[in-house]
C-alpha positions in Angstrom: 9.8 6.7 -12.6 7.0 8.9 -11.8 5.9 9.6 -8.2 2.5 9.9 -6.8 2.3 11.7 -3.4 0.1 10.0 -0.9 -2.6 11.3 1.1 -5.2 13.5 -0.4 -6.7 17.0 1.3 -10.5 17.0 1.4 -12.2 18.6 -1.6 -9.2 21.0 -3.1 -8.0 17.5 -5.6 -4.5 18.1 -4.2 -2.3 15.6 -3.6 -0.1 16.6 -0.1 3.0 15.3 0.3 3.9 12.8 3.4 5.7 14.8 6.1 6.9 13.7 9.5 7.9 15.5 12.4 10.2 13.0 14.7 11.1 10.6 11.9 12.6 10.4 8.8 10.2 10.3 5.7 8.6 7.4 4.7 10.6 5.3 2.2 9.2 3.0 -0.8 12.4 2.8 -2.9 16.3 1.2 -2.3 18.3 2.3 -0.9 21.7 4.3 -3.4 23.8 1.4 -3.9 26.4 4.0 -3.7 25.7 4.1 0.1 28.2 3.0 2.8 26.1 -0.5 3.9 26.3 -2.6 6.7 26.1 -6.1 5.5 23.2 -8.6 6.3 23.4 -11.7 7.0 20.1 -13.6 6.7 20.0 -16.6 9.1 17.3 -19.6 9.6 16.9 -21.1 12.5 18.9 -24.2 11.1 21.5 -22.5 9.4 23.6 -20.4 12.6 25.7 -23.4 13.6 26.7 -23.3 9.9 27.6 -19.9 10.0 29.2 -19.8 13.4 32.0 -22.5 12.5 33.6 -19.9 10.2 33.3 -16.7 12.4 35.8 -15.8 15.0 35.4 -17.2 19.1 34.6 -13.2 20.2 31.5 -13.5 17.2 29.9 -16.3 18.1 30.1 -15.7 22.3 28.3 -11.9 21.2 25.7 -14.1 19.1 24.7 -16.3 22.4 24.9 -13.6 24.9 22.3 -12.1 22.6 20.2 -15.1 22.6 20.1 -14.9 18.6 19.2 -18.4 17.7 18.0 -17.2 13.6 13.9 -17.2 14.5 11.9 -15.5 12.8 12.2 -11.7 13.0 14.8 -11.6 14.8 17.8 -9.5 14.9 21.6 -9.4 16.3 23.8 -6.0 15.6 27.7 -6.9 15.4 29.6 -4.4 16.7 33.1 -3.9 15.2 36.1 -2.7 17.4 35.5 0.9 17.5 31.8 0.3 18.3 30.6 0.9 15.3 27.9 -1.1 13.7 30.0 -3.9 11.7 27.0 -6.5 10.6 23.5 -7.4 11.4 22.3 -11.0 11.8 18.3 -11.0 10.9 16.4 -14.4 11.3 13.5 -15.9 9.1 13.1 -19.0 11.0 12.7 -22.3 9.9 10.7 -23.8 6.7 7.9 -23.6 8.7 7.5 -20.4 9.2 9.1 -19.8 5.7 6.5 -21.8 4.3 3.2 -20.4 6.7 4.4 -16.6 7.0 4.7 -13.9 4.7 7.3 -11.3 4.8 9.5 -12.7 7.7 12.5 -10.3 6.6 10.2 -7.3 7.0 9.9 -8.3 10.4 13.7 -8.3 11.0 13.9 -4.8 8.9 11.5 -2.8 11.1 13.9 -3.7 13.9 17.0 -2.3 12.4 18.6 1.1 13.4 18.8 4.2 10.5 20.8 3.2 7.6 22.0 1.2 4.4 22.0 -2.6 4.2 23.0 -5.0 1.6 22.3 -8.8 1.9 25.7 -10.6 2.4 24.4 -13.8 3.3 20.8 -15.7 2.8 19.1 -19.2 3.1 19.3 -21.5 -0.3 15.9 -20.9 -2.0 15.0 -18.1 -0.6 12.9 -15.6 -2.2 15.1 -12.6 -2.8 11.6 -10.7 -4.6 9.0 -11.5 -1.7 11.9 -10.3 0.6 12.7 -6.9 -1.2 9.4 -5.7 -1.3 8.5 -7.2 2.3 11.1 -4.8 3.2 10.0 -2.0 1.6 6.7 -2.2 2.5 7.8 -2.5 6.4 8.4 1.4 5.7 4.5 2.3 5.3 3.3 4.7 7.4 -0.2 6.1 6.9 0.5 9.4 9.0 -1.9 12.2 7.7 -3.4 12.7 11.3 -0.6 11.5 13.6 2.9 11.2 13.2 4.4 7.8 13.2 7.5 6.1 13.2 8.7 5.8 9.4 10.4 2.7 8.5 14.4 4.2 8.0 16.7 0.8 7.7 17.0 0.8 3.8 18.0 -2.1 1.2 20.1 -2.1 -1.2 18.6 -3.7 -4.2 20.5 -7.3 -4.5 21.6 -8.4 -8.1 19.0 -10.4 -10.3 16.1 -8.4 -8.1 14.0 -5.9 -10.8 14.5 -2.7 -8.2 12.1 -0.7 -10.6 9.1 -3.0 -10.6 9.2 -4.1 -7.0 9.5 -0.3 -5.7 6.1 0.5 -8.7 4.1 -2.8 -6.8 5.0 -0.9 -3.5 4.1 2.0 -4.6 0.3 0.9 -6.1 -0.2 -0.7 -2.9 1.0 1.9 -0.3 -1.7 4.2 -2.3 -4.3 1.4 -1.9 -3.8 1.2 1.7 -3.4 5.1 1.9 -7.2 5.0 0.5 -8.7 3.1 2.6 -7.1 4.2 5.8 -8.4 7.1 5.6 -12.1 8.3 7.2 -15.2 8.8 5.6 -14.9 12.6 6.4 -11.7 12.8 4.0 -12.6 10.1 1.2 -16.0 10.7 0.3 -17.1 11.1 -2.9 -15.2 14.4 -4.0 -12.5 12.9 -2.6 -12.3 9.4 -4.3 -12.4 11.7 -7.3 -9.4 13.8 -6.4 -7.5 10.8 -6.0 -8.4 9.3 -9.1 -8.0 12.4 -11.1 -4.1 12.8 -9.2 -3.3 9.2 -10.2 -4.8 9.8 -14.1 -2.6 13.5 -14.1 0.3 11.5 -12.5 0.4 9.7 -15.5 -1.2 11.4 -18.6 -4.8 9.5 -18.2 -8.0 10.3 -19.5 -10.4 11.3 -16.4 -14.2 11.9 -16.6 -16.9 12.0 -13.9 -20.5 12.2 -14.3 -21.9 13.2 -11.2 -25.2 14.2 -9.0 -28.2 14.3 -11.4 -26.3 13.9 -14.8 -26.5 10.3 -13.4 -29.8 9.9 -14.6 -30.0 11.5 -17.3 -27.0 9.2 -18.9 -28.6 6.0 -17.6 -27.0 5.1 -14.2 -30.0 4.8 -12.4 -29.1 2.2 -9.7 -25.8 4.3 -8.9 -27.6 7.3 -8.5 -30.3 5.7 -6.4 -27.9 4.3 -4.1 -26.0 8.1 -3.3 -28.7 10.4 -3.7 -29.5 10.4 0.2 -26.2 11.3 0.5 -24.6 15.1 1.4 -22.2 14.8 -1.1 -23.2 13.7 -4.7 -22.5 10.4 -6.8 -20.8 10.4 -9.1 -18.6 7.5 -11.9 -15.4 8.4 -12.0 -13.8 7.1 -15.6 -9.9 6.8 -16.2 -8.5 5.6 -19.5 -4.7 5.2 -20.3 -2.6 3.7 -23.2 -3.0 3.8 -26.8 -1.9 0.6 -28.1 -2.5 -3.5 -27.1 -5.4 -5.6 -25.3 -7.9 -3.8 -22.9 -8.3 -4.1 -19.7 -10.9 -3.0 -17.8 -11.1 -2.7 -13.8 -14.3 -1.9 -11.9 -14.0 -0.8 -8.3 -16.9 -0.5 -5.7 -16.5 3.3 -4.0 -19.1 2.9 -1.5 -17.1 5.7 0.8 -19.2 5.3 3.5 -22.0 2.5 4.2 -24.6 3.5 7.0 -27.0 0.3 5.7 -29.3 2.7 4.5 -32.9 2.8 5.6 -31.9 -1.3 7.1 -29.4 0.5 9.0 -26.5 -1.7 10.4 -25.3 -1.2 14.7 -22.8 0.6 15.4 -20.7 -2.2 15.3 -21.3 -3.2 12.0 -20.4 0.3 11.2 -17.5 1.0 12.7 -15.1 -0.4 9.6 -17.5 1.4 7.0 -15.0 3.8 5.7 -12.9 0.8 4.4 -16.0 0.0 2.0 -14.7 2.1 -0.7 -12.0 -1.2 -0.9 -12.6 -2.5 -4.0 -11.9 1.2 -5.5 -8.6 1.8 -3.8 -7.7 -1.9 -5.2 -8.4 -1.1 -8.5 -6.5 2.5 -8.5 -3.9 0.9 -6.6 -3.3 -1.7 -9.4 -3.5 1.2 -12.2 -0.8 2.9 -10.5 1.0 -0.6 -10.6 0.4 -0.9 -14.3 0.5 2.9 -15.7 3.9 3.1 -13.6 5.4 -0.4 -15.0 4.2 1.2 -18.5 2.4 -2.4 -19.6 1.4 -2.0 -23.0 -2.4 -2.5 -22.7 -5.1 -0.1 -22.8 -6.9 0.4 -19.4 -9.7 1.4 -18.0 -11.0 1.9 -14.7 -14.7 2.6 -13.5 -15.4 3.6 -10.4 -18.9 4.2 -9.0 -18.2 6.6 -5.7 -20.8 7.1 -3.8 -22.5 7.4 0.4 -25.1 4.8 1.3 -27.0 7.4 3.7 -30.3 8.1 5.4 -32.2 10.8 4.5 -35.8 11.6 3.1 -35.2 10.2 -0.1 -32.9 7.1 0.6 -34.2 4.2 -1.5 -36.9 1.5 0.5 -36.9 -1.8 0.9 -39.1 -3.1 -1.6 -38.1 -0.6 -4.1 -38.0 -1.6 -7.8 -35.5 -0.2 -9.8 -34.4 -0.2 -13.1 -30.7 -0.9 -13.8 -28.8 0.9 -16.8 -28.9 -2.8 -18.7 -32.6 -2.8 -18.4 -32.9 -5.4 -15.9 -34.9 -5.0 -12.8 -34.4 -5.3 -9.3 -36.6 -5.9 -6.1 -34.7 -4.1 -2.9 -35.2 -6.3 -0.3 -32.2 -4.8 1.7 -30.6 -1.2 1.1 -27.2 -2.9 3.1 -26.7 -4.8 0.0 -26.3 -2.0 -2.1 -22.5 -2.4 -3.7 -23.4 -4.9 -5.9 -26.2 -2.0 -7.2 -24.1 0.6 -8.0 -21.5 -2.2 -9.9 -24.4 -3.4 -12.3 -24.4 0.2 -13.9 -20.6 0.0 -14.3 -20.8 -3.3 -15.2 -23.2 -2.7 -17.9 -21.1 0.0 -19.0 -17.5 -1.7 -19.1 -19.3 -4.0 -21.6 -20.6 -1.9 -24.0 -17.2 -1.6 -25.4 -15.4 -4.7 -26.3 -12.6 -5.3 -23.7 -10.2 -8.5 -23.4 -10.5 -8.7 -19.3 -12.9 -7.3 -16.9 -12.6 -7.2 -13.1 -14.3 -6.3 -10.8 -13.2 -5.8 -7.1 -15.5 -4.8 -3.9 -15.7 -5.8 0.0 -19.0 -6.7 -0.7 -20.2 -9.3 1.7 -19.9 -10.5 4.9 -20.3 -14.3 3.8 -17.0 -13.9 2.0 -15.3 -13.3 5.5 -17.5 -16.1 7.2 -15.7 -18.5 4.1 -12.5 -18.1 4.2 -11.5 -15.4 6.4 -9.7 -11.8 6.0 -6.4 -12.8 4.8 -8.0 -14.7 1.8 -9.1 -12.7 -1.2 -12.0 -15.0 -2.8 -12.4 -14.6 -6.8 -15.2 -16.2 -8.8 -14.4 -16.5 -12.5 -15.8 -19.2 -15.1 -12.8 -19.1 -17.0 -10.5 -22.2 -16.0 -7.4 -20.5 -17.8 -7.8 -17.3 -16.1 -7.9 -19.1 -13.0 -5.1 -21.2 -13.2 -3.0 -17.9 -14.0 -4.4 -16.3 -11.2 -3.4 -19.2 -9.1 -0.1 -19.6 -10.0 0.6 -15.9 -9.8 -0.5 -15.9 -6.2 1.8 -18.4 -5.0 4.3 -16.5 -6.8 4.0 -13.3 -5.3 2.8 -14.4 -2.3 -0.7 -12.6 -2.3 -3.0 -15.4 -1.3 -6.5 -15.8 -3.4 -9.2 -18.6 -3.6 -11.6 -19.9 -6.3 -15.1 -19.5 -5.3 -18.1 -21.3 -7.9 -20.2 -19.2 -9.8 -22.7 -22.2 -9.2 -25.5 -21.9 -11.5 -27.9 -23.8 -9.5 -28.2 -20.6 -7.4 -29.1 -18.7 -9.9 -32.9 -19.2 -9.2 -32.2 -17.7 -5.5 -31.7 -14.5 -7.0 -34.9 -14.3 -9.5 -37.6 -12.9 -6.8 -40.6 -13.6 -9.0 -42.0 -9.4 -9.0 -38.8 -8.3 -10.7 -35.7 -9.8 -12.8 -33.5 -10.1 -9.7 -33.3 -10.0 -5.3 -30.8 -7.5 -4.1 -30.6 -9.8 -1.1 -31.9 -13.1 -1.2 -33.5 -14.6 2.3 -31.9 -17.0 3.6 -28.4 -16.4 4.5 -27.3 -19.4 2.5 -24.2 -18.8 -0.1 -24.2 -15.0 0.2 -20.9 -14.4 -1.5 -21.7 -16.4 -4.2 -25.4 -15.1 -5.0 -23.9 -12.0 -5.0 -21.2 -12.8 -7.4 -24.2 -14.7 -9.5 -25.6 -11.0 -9.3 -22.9 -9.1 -11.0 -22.2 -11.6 -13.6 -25.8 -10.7 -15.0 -24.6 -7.1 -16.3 -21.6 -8.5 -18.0 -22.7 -10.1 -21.0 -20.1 -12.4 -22.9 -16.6 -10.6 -21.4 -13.8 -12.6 -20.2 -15.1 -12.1 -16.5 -13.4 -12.1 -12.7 -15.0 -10.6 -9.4 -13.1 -10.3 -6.2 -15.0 -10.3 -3.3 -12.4 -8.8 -0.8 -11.8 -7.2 2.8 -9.5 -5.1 1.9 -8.2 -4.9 5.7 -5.5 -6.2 7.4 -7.2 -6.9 11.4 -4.1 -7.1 13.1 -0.8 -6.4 12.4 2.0 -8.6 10.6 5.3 -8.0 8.9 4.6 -5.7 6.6 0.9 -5.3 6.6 0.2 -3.0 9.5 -3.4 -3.4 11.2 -5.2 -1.0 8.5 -6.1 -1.1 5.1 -4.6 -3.6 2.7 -4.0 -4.5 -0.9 -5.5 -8.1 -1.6 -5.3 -9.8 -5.0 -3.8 -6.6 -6.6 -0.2 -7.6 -7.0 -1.1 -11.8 -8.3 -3.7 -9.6 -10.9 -0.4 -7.9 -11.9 1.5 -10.5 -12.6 -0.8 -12.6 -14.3 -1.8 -9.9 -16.5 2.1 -10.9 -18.7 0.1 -14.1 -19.3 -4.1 -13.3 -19.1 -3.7 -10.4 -22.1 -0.5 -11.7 -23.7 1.9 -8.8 -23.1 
């Protein structure tokens, strides 16, 4: 399998390995099954008395003293005779819990001391994937400016569980989180782009950029309009991989830093900014996930990177611009700007046929006010796609939700002196005027747009407070049944 370091230095494109000082390095991957393991025994809160009527008087009196009663996340070490560390009893609570929370054995694993487990015992039905990779993504650190506690309890991988594909989905989302995490002052432009370009070297990918004023002069007006205020240049980064099957295309919104613009947001509003770039570390995040399963598709990924800034020439409300598909649009806020620099990519991804498109951004507030930040909301016309996509979140436990492209709408976007509003007034149906938006720039293609936060607000088994995947890993597993491979 091949590895992509994470954490990316500032402008030199180098990847820089993870390092800690006080811990052990962060793990992603099983533990050998060659290991000496401690058994685990994973316990609901229903099923201890069960357990305790075939363990030994001395057992079940160190279970009670403990006050282990199986809840969720908890944990009981067994000592044996000589002190040493004999079992370990973690709890996932009842259905409940099972059926409301996510990741309740990552919870138990964060708690354990330094070593190898292997599952000797679990609940009927439970699910042995969601568990594995809960547990390996309790082990995420993101580290590059302070030294944390790495996750050191490993698993090893239980029979029947694909140890190779769980440890690639950990791996695509530990670099989407890795992404956003990190400030504005490391992930600008240049440095979206060296990440990108590590990831496509990583695996053999094609990797062109067209940056600064090359923009204009190959058509990507909008993108180039939105950056150019900026210190550090625009740019569209391009990565192609695979020879052979369907093509999939993935579109990314790299918005590295959003200041509003000339309608500049508070400092409040600001404060998250960095994590705007979302919708690009998603999309990079999944191509790791795809390129390291080896899925025999073609891909592409577009990512517009770019700084919505202040400066003499930041664009003006009531701008007209021109976008690369020829359309028009009135500015009537420069905070809107994500969907901008998407219509150029947009307009690009279908000039060549392609057999899925998606697109993925945090780009707006009313998708938050909807549903919330643990939600990712999608907007597709396709019935079939959606149904996939449905059933592949409940699978893999990465909750999404169908938004309409309602076509009634439409009209809110058409502001009379140009083909189409940045920003209609209003307030009414944001996300979904905005999704309306990008569906003009993509002509006939099989479409999906995922209007995501892309952060996780406070923390949870296995999702630290920080920057998160969201849709990524049900997109993956749909993909077996959306492009037929």
């Amino acid at each position: 399998m091949t590895t992509l370091p994470f954490g990316f230095r500032t402008g030199d494109g180098l990847a820089r390995l993870r390092q800690t000082k006080k811990a052990a390095p962060m793990s992603l991957t099983f533990a050998d099954p060659s290991d000496v393991s401690v058994p685990l025994i994973i316990l609901g809160s229903g099923d201890l008395a069960a357990w305790q009527e075939h363990q030994p008087a001395e057992t079940v009196a160190w279970v009670k003293a403990n006050g282990f009663t199986g809840s969720a996340g908890a944990v009981c070490l067994l000592p044996a005779p000589d002190g040493t560390l004999s079992a370990a009893l973690a709890g996932v609570g009842g259905e409940k819990d099972r059926q409301r929370k996510r990741f309740i054995l990552a919870g138990a694993a964060a708690k354990l001391p330094a070593g190898a487990y292997r599952l000797d015992h679990w609940p009927d039905g439970m699910d042995l994937d969601e568990a594995c990779l809960g547990w390996l993504l309790a082990g995420y650190r993101f580290d590059r400016y302070k030294t944390g506690k790495a996750g050191s309890a490993r698993l090893v991988s239980p029979a029947g569980v694909d140890a190779a594909r769980l440890e690639t989905i950990a791996a695509g989302e530990a670099l989407a989180r890795d992404l956003i995490n990190t400030p504005a002052e490391d992930m600008g432009p240049p440095d979206l782009q060296a990440a990108a370009g590590a990831l496509a070297h990583a695996y053999g990918a094609g990797f062109t950029v067209i940056e600064g004023d090359d923009l204009l002069t190959r058509n990507f007006p909008l993108i180039h309009t939105v950056g150019r205020a900026a210190a550090r240049a625009p740019r569209l980064l391009e990565l192609n991989w695979g020879s052979a099957g369907p093509h999939l295309t993935l579109v990314g919104k790299g918005v590295c830093f959003d200041t509003g613009g000339l309608n500049l947001k508070p400092g409040g509003s600001m404060g998250l900014m960095k994590k705007d770039m979302g919708g690009a570390a998603n999309v990079l995040g999944l191509a790791r996930m795809i390129m390291g399963a080896d899925l025999p598709i073609r891909l592409r990924v577009l990512v517009p990177a770019v700084e919505n800034a202040v400066s003499g020439n930041a664009f003006r409300p009531g701008d007209i611009l021109t976008s690369r598909a020829g359309l028009t649009v009135e500015i009537n806020n420069t905070d809107a700007e994500g969907r901008l620099v998407l219509a150029d990519a947009l307009a690009l991804a279908t000039e060549t046929p392609t057999d899925l498109l998606v697109s993925m951004a945090t780009l707006t507030g009313a998708a938050r006010v909807a549903v919330g930040p643990d939600l990712a909301p999608y907007f597709t016309d396709d019935a079939g796609l959606s149904a996939a996509l449905d059933t592949s979140a409940a699978k893999v436990h990465d909750p999404v939700w169908r938004l309409p492209f309602w076509d009634p709408y439409d009209e809110m976007i058409e502001p009379g002196i140009a083909d189409l509003d940045n920003a209609p007034a209003g307030g009414f149906a944001g996300a979904i005027t905005a999704a309306l938006f990008l569906r003009r720039f993509t002509g006939s293609a099989r479409y999906v747009h995922f209007d995501i936060y892309g952060w996780q607000p406070k923390p949870a088994p296995a999702r630290p407070k920080g920057g998160v995947g969201q849709g990524i890993r049900a997109l993956f597993d749909a993909l077996s049944e959306l492009l037929d491979v």
